[in-house]
Residue frames as a rotation matrix with the C-alpha (Angstrom) as fourth column:
UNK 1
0.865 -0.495 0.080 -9.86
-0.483 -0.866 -0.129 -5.52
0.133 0.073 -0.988 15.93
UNK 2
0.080 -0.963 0.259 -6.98
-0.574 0.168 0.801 -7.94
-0.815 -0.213 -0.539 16.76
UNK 3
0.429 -0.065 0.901 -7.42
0.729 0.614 -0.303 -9.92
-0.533 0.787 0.311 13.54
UNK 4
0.924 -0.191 0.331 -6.59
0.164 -0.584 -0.795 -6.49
0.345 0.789 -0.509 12.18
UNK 5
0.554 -0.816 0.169 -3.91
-0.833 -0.547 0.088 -5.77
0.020 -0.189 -0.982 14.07
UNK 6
0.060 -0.534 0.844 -2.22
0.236 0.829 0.507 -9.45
-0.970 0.168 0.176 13.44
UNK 7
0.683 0.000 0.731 -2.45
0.701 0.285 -0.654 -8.65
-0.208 0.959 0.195 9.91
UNK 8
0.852 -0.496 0.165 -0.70
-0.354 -0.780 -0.517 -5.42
0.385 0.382 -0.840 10.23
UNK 9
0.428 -0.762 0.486 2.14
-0.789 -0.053 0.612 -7.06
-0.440 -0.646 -0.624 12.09
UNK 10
0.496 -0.174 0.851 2.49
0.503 0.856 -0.118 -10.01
-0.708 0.487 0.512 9.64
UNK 11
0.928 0.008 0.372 3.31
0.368 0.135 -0.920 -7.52
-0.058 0.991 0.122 7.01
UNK 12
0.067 -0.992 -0.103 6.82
0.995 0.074 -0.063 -6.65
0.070 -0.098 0.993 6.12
UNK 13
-0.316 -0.104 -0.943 7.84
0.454 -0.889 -0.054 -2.51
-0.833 -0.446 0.328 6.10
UNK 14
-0.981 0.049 0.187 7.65
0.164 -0.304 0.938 -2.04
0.103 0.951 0.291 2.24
UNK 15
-0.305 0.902 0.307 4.03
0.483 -0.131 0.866 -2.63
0.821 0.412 -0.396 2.56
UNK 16
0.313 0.679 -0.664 3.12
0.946 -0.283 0.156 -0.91
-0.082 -0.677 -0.731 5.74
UNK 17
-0.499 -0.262 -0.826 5.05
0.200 -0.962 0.184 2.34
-0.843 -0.074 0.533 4.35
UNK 18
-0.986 0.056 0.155 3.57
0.145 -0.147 0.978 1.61
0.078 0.988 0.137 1.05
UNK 19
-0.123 0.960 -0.253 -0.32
0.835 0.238 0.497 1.17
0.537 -0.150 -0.830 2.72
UNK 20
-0.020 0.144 -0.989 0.15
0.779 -0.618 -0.106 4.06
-0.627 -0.773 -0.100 4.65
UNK 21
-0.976 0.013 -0.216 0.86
-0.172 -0.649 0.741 6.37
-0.131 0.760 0.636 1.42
UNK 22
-0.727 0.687 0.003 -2.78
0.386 0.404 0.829 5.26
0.569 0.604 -0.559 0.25
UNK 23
-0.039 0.582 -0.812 -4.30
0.993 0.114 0.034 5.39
0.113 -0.805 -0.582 3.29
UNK 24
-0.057 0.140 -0.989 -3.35
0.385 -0.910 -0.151 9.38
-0.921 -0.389 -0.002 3.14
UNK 25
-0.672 -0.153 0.725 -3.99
0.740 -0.104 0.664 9.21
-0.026 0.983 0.183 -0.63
UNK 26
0.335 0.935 -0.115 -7.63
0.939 -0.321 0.120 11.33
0.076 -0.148 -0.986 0.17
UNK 27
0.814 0.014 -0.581 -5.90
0.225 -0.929 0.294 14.35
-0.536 -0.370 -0.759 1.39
UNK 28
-0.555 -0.826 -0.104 -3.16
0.408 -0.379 0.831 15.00
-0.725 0.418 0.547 -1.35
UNK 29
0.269 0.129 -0.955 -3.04
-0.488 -0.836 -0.251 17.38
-0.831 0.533 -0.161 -3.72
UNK 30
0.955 -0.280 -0.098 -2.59
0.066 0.523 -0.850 16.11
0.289 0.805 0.518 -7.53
UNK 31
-0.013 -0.998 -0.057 0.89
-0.702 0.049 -0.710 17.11
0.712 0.031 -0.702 -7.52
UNK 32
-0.458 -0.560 0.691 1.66
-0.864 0.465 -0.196 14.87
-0.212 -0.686 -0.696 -4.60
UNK 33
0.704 0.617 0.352 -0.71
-0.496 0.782 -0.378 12.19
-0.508 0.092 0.856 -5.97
UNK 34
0.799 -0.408 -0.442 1.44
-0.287 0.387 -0.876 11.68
0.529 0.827 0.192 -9.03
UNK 35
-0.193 -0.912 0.363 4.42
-0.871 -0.012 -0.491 11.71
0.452 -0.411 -0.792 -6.81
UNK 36
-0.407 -0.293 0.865 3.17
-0.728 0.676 -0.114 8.83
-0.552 -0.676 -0.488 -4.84
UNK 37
0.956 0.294 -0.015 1.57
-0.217 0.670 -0.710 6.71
-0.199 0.682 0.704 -7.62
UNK 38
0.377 -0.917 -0.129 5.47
-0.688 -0.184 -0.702 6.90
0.620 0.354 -0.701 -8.82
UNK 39
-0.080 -0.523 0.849 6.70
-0.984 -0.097 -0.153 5.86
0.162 -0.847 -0.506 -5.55
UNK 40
0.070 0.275 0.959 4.66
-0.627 0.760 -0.172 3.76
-0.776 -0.590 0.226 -4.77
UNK 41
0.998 0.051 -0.039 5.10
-0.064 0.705 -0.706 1.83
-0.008 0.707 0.707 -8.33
UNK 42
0.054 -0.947 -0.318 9.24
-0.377 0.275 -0.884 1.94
0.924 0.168 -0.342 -8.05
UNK 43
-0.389 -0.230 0.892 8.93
-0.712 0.690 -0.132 0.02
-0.585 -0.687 -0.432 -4.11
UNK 44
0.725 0.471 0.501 6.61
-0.239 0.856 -0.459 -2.33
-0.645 0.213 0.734 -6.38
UNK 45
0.829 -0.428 -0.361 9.41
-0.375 0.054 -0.925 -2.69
0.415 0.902 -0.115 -8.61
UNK 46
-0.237 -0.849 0.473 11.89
-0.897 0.004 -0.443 -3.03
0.374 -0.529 -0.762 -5.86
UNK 47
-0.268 0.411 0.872 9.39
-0.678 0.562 -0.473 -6.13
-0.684 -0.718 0.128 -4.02
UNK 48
0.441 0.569 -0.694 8.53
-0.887 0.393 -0.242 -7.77
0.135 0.722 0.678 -7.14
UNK 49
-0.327 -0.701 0.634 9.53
-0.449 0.706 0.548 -11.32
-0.832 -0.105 -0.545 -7.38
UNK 50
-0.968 0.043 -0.248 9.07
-0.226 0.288 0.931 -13.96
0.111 0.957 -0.269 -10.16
UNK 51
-0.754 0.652 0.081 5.47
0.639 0.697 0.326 -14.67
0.156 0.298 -0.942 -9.26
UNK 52
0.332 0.932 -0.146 3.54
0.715 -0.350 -0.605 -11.88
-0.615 0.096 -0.783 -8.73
UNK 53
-0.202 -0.313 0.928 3.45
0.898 -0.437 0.048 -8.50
0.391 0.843 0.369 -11.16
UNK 54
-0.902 -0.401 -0.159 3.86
0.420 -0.733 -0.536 -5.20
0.098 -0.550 0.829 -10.07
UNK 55
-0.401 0.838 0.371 -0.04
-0.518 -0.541 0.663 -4.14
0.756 0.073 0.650 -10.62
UNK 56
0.215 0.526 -0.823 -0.76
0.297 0.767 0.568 -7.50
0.930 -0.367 0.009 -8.33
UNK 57
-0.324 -0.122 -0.938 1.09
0.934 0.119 -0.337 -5.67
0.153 -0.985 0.075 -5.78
UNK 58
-0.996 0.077 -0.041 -0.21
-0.028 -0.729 -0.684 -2.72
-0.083 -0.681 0.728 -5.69
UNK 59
-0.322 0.551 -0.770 -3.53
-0.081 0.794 0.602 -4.10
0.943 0.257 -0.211 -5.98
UNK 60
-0.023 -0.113 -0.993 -2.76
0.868 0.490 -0.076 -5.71
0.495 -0.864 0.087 -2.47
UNK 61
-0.828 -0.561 0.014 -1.37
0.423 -0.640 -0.641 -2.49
0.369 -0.525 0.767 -1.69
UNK 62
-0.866 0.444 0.231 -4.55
-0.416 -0.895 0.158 -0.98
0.277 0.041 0.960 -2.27
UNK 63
0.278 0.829 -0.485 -7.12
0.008 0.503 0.864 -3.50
0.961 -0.244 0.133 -1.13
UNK 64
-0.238 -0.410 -0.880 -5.50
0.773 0.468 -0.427 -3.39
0.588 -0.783 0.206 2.34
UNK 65
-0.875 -0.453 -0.174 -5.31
0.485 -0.827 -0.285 0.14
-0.015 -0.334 0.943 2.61
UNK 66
-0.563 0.817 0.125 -8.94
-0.403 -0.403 0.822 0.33
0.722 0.412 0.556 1.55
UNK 67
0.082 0.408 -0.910 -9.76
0.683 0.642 0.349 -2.24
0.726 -0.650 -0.226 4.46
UNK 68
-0.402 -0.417 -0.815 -8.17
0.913 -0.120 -0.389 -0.10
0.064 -0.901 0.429 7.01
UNK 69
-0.977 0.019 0.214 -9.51
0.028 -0.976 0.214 2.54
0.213 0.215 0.953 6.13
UNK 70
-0.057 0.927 -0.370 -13.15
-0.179 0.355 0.918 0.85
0.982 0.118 0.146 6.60
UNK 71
0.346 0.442 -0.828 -12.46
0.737 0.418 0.531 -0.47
0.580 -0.794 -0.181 9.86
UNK 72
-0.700 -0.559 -0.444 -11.05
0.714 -0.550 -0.434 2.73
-0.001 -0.621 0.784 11.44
């Protein structure tokens, strides 16, 4: 459990608001799904840099958010 919680403190806000959408991704309604796919693909637009691509981050987004979600 602290390996997990060092990782969550390593990461910056973008992703820990952006893992936390996901993480409540189970309990939305379509309508709010689409809404946060959206979202959550214009912060990846906003974090992009020249080496990764916006699917690589959410990706990340979503392998993280799938971890936590396992170990909770």
């Amino acid at each position: 459990m602290v390996k997990f919680m060092e990782d969550i403190d390593e990461m910056d806000e973008t992703d820990k608001m952006a893992i936390d959408i996901l993480i409540n991704a189970p309990l939305m309604s379509e309508h709010e799904m689409k809404y946060a796919v959206n979202k959550l693909k214009i912060i990846a637009k906003k974090k992009k840099n020249n080496k990764r691509k916006i699917n690589d981050i959410l990706d990340y987004w979503a392998n993280k958010a799938y971890t936590i979600s396992m170990k909770s």
